[in-house]
N, C-alpha and C positions, 0 to 999 in steps of 0.2 A: 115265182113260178110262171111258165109259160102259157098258163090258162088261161081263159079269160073269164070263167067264173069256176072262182078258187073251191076246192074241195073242202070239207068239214074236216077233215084229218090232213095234213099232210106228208108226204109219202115218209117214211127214213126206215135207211140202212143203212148196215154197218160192214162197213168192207179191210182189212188189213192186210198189207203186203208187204212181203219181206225181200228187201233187195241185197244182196252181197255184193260187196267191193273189193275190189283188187287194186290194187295202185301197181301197174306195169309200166317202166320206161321203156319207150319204142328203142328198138334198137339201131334205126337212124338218125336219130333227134341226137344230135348232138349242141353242145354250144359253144357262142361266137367264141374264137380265142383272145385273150385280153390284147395281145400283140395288134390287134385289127380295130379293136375300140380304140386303144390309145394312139395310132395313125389316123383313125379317122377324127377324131379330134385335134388332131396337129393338124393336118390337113384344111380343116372348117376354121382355125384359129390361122393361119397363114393367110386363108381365102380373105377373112376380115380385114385383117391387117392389110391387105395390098387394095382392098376397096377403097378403106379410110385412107390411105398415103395417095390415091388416085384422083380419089375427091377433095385432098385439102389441098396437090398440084394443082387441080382444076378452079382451086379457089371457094370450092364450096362454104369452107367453114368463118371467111373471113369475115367479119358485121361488119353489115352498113349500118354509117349515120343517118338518124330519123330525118335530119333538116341538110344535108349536104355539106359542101362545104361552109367556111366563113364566107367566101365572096355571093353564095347564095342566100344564108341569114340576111347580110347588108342590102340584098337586093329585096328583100321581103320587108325592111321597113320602110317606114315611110319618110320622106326627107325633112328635116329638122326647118321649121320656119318660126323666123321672128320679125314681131309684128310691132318693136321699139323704132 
C-alpha cells in the first residue's frame, strides 16, 4: 500500500468486467503472395552465392601455413655443428 502508516483493515473490492470479442479481419490486410517469398529467397540465395564465388576469386578462403614455406623452417634452425 501506498501509506506510510498502514491502516488496521485493508481496503478490498470487488470489481467484474465483461468484455466481448469479435475477431474481424480488416478488409485491407491482406497477405504476402507465396510467388514473392519464394523470389525473395532465390534472390538472398543468388546474393550468397556470388559473395562466396567473390571471396574465394579474391583468395579469401585459401589457408596459410603456420611456419611458411620449407626455405623458411630451414632458415629458423639453427646450423648443425660438430665438435669431432
Amino acid at each position: 500500500m501506498p501509506y506510510r502508516i498502514l491502516p488496521r483493515q485493508l481496503p478490498q473490492k470487488e470489481l467484474q468486467v465483461a468484455t466481448a470479442v469479435q475477431w474481424i479481419k480488416a478488409e485491407g490486410s491482406h497477405g504476402v503472395p507465396l510467388w514473392i517469398i519464394i523470389l525473395a529467397i532465390l534472390v538472398g540465395l543468388l546474393l550468397l552465392g556470388l559473395l562466396i564465388y567473390i571471396l574465394y576469386k579474391l583468395g579469401f578462403f585459401k589457408r596459410s601455413l603456420p611456419y611458411g614455406t620449407a626455405m623458411e623452417k630451414a632458415q629458423l634452425k639453427p646450423p648443425a655443428t660438430s665438435d669431432a
